[in-house]
KEKEBA-530686 format. One record per residue (C-alpha): x, y, z; residue in one letter. Coordinates in pm, whole numbers, padded with zeros to 5 digits, always signed. Last residue first. Layout:
XYZA/...
***
This chain:
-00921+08520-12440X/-00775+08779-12679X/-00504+09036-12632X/-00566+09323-12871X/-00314+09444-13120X/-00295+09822-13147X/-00433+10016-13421X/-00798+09967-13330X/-00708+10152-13018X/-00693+10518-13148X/-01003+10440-13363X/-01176+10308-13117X/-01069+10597-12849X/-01194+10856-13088X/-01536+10740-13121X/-01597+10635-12742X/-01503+11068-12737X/-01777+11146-13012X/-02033+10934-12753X/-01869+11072-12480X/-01980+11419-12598X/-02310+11306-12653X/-02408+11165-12317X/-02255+11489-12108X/-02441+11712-12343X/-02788+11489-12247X/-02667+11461-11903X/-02629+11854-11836X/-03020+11910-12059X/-03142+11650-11833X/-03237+11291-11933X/-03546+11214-12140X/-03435+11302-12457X/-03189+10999-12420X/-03437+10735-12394X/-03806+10849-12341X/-04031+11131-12343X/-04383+11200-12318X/-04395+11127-11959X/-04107+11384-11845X/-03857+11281-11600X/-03785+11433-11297X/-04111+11390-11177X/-04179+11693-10870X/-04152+11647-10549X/-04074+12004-10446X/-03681+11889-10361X/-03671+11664-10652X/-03780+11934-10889X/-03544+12167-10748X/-03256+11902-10748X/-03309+11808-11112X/-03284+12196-11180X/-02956+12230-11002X/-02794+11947-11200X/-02532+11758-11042X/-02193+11737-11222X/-02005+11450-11374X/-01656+11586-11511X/-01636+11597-11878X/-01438+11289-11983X/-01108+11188-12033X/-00942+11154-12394X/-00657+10899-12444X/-00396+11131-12651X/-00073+10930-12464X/-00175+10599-12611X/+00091+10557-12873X/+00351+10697-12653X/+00275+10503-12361X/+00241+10175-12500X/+00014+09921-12255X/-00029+09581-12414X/-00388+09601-12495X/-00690+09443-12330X/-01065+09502-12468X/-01379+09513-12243X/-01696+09354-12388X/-02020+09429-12159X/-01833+09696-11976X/-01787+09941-12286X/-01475+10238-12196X/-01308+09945-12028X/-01055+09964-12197X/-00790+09788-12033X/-00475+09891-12072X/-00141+09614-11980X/+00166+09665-11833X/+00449+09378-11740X/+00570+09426-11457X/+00915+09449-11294X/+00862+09793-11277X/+00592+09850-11051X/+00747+10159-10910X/+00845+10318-11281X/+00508+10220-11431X/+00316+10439-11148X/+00527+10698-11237X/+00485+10699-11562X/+00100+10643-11569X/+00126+11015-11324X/+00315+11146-11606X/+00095+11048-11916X/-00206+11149-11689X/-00447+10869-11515X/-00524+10488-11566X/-00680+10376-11263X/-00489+10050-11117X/-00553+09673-11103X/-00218+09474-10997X/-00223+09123-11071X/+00063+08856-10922X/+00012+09057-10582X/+00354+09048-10378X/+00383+09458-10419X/-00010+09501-10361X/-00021+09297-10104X/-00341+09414-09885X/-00560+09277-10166X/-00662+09512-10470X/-00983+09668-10640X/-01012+09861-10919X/-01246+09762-11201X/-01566+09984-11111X/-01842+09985-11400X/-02095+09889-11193X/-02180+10214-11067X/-02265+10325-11454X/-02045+10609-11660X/-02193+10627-12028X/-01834+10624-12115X/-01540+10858-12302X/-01228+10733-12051X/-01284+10419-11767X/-00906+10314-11889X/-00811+10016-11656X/-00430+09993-11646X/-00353+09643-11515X/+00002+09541-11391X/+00120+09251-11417X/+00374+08973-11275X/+00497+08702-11513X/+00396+08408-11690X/+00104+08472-11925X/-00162+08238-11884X/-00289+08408-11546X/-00321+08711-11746X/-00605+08559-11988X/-00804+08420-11644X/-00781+08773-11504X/-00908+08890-11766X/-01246+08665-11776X/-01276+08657-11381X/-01311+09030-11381X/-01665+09061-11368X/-01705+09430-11265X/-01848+09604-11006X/-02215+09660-10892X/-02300+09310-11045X/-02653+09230-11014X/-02676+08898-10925X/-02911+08627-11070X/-02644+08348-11061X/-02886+08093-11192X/-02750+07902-10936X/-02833+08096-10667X/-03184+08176-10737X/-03221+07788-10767X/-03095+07760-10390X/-03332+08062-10341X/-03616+07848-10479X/-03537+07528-10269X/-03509+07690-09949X/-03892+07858-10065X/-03983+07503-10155X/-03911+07398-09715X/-04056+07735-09644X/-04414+07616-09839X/-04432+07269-09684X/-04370+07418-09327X/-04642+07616-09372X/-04863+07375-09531X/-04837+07213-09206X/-04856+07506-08991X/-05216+07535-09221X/-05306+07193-09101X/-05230+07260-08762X/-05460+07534-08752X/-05726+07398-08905X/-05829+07168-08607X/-06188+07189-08632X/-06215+06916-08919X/-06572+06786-08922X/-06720+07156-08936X/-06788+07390-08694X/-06616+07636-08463X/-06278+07598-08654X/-06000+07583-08469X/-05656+07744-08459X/-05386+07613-08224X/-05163+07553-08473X/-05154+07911-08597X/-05023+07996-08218X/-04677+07839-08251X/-04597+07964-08642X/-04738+08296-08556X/-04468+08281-08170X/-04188+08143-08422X/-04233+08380-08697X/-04252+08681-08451X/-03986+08571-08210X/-03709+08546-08545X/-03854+08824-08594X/-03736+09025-08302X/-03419+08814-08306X/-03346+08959-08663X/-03314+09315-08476X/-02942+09342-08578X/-02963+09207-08899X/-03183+09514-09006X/-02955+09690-09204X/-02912+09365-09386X/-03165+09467-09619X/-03006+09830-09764X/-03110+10144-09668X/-02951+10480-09748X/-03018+10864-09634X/-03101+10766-09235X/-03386+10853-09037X/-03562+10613-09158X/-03367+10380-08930X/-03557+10530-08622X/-03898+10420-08740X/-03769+10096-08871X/-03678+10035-08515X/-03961+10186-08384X/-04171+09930-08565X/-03981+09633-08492X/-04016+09680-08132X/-04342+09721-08117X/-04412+09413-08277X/-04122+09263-08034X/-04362+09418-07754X/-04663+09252-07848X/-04483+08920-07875X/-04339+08934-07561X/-04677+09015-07392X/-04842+08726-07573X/-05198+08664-07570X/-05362+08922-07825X/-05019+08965-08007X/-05035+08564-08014X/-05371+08635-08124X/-05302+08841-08431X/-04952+08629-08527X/-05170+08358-08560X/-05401+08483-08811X/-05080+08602-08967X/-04940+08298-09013X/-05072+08162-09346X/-04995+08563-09483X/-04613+08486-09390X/-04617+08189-09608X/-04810+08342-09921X/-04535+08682-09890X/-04333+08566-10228X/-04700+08488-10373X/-04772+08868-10348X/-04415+08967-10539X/-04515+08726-10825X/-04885+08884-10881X/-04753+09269-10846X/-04509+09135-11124X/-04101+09185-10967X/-03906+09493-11019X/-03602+09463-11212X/-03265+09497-11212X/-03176+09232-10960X/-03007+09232-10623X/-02918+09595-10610X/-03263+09699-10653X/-03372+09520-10311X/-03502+09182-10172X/-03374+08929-10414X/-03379+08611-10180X/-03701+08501-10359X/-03914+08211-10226X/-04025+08354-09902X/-04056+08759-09798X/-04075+08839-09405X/-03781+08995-09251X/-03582+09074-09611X/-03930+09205-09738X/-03961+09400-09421X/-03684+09578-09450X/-03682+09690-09775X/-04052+09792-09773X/-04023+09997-09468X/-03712+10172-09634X/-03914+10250-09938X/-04239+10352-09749X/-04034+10583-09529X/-03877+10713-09853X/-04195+10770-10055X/-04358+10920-09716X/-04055+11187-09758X/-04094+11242-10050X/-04453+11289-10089X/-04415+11548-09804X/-04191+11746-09962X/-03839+11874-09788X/-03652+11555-09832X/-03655+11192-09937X/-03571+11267-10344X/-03318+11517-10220X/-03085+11213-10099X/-03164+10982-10367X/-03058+11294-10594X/-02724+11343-10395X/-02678+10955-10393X/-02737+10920-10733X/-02425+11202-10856X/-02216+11257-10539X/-02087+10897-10388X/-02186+10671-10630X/-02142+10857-10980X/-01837+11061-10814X/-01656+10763-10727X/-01669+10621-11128X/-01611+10920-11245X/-01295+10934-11086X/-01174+11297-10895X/-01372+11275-10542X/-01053+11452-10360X/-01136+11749-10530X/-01434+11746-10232X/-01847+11794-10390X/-01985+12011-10215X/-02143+11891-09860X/-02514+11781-09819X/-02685+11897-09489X/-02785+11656-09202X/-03169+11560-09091X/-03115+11312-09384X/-02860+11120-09204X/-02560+10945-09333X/-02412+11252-09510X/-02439+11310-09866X/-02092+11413-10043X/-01845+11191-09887X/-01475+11124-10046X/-01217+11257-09778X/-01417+11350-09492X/-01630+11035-09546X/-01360+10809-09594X/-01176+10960-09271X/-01496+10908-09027X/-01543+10545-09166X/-01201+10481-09066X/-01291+10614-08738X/-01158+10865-08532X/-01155+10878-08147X/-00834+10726-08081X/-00642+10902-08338X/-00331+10775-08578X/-00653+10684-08846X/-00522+10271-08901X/-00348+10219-08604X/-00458+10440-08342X/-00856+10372-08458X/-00753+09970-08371X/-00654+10090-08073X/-00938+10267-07988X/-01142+09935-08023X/-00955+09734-07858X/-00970+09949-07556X/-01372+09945-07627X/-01363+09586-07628X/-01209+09502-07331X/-01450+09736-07195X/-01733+09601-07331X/-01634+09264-07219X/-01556+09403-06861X/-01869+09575-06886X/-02113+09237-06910X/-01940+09072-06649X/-01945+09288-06408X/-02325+09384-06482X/-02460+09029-06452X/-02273+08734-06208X/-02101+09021-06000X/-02295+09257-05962X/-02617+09116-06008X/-02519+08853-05683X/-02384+09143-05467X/-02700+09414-05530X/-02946+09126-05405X/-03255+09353-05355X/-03136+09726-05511X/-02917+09586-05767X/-03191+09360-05890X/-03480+09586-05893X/-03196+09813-06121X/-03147+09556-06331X/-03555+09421-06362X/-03637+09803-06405X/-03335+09827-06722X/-03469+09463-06869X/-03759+09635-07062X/-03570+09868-07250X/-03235+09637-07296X/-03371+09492-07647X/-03517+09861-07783X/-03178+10037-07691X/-02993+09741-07821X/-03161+09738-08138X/-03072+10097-08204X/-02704+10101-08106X/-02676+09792-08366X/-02830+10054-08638X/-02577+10259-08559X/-02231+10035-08494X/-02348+09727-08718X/-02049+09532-08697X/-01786+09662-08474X/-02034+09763-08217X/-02281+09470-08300X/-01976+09227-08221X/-01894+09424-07871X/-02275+09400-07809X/-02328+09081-07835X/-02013+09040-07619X/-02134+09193-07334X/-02485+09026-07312X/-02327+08702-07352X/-02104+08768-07062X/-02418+08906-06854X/-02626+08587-06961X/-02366+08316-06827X/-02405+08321-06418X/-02764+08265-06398X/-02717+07866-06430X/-02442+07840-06202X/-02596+08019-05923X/-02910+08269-06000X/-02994+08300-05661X/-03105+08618-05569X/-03240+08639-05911X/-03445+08338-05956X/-03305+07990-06035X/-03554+07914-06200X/-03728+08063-06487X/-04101+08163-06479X/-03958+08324-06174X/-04032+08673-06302X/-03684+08801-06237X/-03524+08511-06419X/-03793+08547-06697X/-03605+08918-06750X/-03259+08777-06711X/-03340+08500-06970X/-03534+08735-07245X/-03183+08962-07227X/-02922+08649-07288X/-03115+08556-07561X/-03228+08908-07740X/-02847+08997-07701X/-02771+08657-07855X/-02961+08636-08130X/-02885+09005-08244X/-02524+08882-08231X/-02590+08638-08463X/-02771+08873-08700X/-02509+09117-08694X/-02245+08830-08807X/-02571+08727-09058X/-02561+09036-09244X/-02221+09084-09383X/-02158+09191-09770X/-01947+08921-09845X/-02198+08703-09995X/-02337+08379-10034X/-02378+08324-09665X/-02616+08631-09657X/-02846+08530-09929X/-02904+08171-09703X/-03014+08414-09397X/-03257+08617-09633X/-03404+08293-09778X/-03477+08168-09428X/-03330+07841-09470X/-03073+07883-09218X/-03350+07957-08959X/-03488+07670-09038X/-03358+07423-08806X/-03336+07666-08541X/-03734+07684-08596X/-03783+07314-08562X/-03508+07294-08238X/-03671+07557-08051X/-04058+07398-08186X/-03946+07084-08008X/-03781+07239-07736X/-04123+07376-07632X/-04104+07817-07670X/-03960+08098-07506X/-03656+07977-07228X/-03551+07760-07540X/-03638+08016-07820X/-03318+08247-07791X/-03048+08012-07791X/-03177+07787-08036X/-03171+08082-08295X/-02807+08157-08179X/-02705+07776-08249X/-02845+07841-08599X/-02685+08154-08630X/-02366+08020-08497X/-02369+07767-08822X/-02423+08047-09062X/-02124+08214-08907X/-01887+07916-08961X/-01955+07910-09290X/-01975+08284-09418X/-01581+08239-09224X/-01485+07942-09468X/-01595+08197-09775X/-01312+08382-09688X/-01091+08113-09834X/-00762+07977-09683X/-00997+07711-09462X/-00848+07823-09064X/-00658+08139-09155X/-00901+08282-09471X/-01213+08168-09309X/-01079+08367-08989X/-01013+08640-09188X/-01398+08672-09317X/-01518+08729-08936X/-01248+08954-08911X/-01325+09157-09187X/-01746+09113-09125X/-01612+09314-08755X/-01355+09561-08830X/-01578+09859-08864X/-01549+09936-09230X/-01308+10202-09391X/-01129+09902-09558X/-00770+09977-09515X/-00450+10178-09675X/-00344+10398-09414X/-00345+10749-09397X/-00406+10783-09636X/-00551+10510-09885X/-00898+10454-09732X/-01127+10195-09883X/-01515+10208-09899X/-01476+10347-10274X/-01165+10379-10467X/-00828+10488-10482X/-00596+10274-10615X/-00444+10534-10927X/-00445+10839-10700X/-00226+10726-10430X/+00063+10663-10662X/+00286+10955-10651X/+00143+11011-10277X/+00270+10672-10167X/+00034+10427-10034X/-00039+10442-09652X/+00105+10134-09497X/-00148+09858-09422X/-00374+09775-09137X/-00442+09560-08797X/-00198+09316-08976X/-00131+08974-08889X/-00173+08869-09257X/-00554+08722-09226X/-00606+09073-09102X/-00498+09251-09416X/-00676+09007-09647X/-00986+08998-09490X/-01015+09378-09479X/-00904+09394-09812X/-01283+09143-09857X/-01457+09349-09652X/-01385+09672-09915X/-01431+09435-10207X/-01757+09342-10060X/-01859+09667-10030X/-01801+09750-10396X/-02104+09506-10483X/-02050+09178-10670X/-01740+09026-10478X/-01811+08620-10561X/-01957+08409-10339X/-01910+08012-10506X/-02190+07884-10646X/-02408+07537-10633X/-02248+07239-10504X/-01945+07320-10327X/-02045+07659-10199X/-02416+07600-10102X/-02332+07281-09948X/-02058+07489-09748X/-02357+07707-09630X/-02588+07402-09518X/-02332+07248-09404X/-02197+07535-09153X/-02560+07577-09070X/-02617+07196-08978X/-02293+07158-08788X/-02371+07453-08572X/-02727+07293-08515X/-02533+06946-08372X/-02340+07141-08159X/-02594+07320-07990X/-02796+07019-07981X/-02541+06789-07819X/-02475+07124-07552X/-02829+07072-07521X/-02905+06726-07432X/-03053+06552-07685X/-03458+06484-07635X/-03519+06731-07902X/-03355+06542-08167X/-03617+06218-08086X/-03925+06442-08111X/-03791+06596-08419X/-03791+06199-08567X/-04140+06161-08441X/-04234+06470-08587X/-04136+06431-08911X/-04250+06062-08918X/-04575+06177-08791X/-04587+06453-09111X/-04466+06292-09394X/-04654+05879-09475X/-04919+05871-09179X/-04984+06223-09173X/-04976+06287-09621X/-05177+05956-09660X/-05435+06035-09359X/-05530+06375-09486X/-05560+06213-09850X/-05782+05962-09758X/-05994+06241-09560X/-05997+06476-09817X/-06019+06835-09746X/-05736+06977-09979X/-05485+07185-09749X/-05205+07043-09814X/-05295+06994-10218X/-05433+07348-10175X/-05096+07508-10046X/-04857+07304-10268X/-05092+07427-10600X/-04995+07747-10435X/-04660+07751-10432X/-04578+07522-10770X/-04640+07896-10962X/-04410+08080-10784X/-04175+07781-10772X/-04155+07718-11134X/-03948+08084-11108X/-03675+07970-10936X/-03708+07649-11200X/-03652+07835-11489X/-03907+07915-11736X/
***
């Protein structure tokens, strides 16, 4: 048993042993754990707050590098990461983008989230690129920039409870918030999450001051908001430039529910002391956003040659299949989507996971209870980073996924009469449920989808945590329960850090594209530049099994990846990389890929497979809610008639390419 999953059990034997009702023992773990604690939080919190600020940014970027030094370094597991990752690259060069690839060539580097006409970029908003440039410039690895943003989450997190909550509990939560086993996931990946999340911070920040400021719970008030009043509306501005080029739909989303309740306190404002909210607020505010915008359409001039169009907008034209929303209609499948390997992704699953929400009601309450559960395990889950299928193959025991939610449970008695006493807190509980509401509405989910509203529950952890210790117990010798179980609370998270840290190092990722450290390794032996032709051929096509993926260089890269294609189009991809060496991967069987010098003639006969298709009777059955696989069958006889022809021809194809390669002499390790 490993020790990420020694935790599970270890949880609650460390939530009786708090809790045991033992005098002795109550006085050995205050005297000995929790005064000390306090004492020294007491001592932090008295620090001014630009001392704090800084003092929580070095704690986050610690934290992370800690992570990286001593336990794993972030390595591309999912295609989107590759995508961020050429977005690094270019932008760490000085580059908004990079030349369109020539046509001859085009074909071979396609692949998904990247555009290669007509420019060669990440289709991504530039945002988690940036963010990952910046790591590149100031450390020379991207993983500097997961750094630097896991520290400005922190600082965010103070940002947003001081007006709210004691500075004790600001600085406590803060603290934690880098713990928060969704938060640590997200600085071991490329994938973004926690930019979003800072910016979240912020908006929910800057917007919870203006609001009190119109109250008077904080001074100054409105018509004279002075030096202290005069920061929110830049803050506002640029937390929602960074959501714009971060998160641009679901960040639309959490802004709508964040500004809500400031819009009467604005316009009260521009009505009674129209000068001062003018100038200290909105001004502000748009001149960020407008800044921004201008940037933004720039940045579309470069890479898409119009204003108004996307990146994203070009990828989907080019490659897309489902469209983002299920309220939208599914397009056939473009000529443009030629590999496999693209057409499993972006046709084959997606068009099923697409029907498999629609038209009957079981479907659709299956895929509002999916997305629900997605979310709100990243939100609310404790000891397991692993939140959705792309994390790890397999569905956790009932038991094992109920002690993952023990520390939320401790808090919910509090949560029910903060919500009872709070008006912030009822609305951030409202809050949170329109916004998964509204994200339902769109075909895929995935957990950092809901960065953007991660000051909403940063609020509702906080605001439980805060009103559990007030809990008494109408009889008994010890009444105050409540602090006891915020005790055990803080026990529990503290093991949950220490569980995802072990998740980590058992490197429990499920990789989405391939592993190529081992190949890479071999060519970096051989002097030289290469060139990689990675045959996909006669295989039981899976998403993971994507190879190709390049930086912004691809003429000063030492290692070139590239699809292997027709005779002719190999040719004249070997003719403009020809000071290269060329190699063929096979690739035909992930788990042990084979690499051969690359001989044209003798490799010339390389079958390609049939041509994925979607099967009309899967679709019916998905569409009426129907199984799509029958009970009494497993394994291949399982599958549809189209994949169960599909399966066996590549089987007599993987046949044919073994005995075509075994004449050639493999490169070994």
């Amino acid at each position: 048993m490993s020790f990420h999953e020694i935790t599970f059990c270890a949880a609650p034997l460390l939530l009786a042993g708090t809790l045991l009702p033992i005098p002795s023992w109550q006085r050995f773990l205050r005297s000995r754990l929790f005064v000390p604690a306090g004492s020294a939080l007491h001592r932090l919190a008295r620090l001014p707050i630009p001392a704090l600020y800084a003092l929580l940014f070095v704690w986050g970027f610690g934290v992370a590098a800690a992570l990286y030094l001593l336990v794993r370094q972030p390595e591309a597991h999912i295609h989107d990461e590759a995508s961020y990752l050429l977005a690094a690259d270019t932008f760490a060069r000085g580059r908004a983008t990079n030349p369109a690839l020539p046509e001859a060539i085009r074909a071979h580097f396609e692949a998904l989230h990247i555009i290669v006409t007509p420019s060669y970029v990440s289709k991504y908003p530039p945002g988690q690129g940036l963010l990952l440039a910046l790591g590149i410039v100031l450390g020379g690895n991207p993983a500097v920039g997961l750094w630097i943003n896991a520290g400005l989450v922190c600082v965010g997190a103070l940002y947003l409870l001081l007006p709210l909550v004691p500075r004790r509990v600001a600085v406590l939560a803060a603290l934690f918030t880098i713990l928060h086993p969704a938060v640590l996931k997200w600085t071991q990946s490329f994938w973004g999450g926690n930019l979003s999340l800072f910016a979240g911070l912020l908006l929910v920040g800057a917007v919870l001051r203006l609001f009190m400021r119109s109250r008077g719970v904080l001074a100054p008030a409105p018509r004279h908001l002075g030096k202290e009043g005069g920061g929110e509306g830049l803050i506002t501005g640029s937390a929602l430039a960074l959501l714009a080029n971060c998160r641009p739909f679901e960040g639309l989303v959490a802004a709508l529910l964040v500004l809500l309740p400031v819009m009467p306190v604005l316009w009260n404002g521009l009505r009674t002391a129209p000068k001062i909210w003018l100038l200290r607020v909105l001004l502000p505010a748009v001149a960020v956003l407008a800044v921004t915008a201008t940037l933004m359409l720039a940045y579309n001039v470069r890479v898409t040659g119009k204003p108004l169009r996307m990146p994203y907008a070009v990828h989907e034209d080019t490659y897309g299949v489902v469209p983002l929303f299920l309220f939208q209609k599914v397009k056939q499948v473009p000529e443009t989507l030629r590999h496999d390997t693209m057409r499993f992704i972006n046709a084959y699953t997606s068009v099923y996971g697409y029907w498999g929400e629609r038209d009957a009601p079981r479907n659709i309450w299956r895929g509002i209870g999916d997305k629900a559960d997605t979310l709100a395990r990243s939100a609310f889950q404790c000891f397991d980073p692993s939140v959705y299928w792309l994390d790890t193959p397999n569905r956790a025991h009932p038991l094992t996924d109920f002690l993952k939610f023990i520390p939320a449970f401790l808090l919910l008695p509090g949560l029910i009469i903060a919500g009872r006493k709070s008006d912030i807190t009822r609305y951030v509980v409202f809050g949170l449920a329109a916004f998964v509401g509204v994200i339902c509405l769109g075909t895929f989910i995935n957990p950092h989808y809901g960065a953007p509203v991660g000051g909403f529950v940063l609020i509702v952890w906080v605001k439980a945590w805060q009103y559990t210790r007030t809990l008494r117990l109408r009889a008994g010798r010890n009444r105050r329960i409540g602090l006891a179980v915020s005790r055990a609370f803080v026990l529990l998270y503290l093991l949950s850090a220490f569980s995802c840290t072990a998740f980590f190092a058992g490197d429990e990722w499920e990789w989405m594209i391939q592993d190529r450290r081992p190949i890479h390794a071999t060519l970096e032996r051989i002097p030289g530049k290469h060139l990689v032709l990675v045959y996909y051929g006669a295989t039981n096509v899976r998403s993971s099994a994507e190879w190709v993926y390049n930086g912004a260089d691809l003429a000063g890269q030492r290692i070139v990846w590239a699809r292997y294609l027709s005779p002719g189009e190999n040719a004249n991809l070997q003719h403009h990389f020809a000071d290269r060496q060329v190699w063929l991967l096979d690739a035909t069987v992930a788990i042990r890929p084979h690499l051969y010098r690359y001989d044209p003639a003798r490799m010339a006969n390389l079958p390609f497979p049939l041509p994925r298709t979607i099967d009309p009777g899967v679709v019916a059955k998905l569409r009426a809610g129907l199984p799509v696989k029958p009970r009494d069958k497993s394994g291949i006889a399982a599958l549809p008639l189209s994949e169960q022809v599909l399966y066996h021809e590549q089987v007599r194809d993987r046949s044919r390419v073994r005995r075509l390669l075994a004449q050639m002499p493999e490169v070994r390790e």
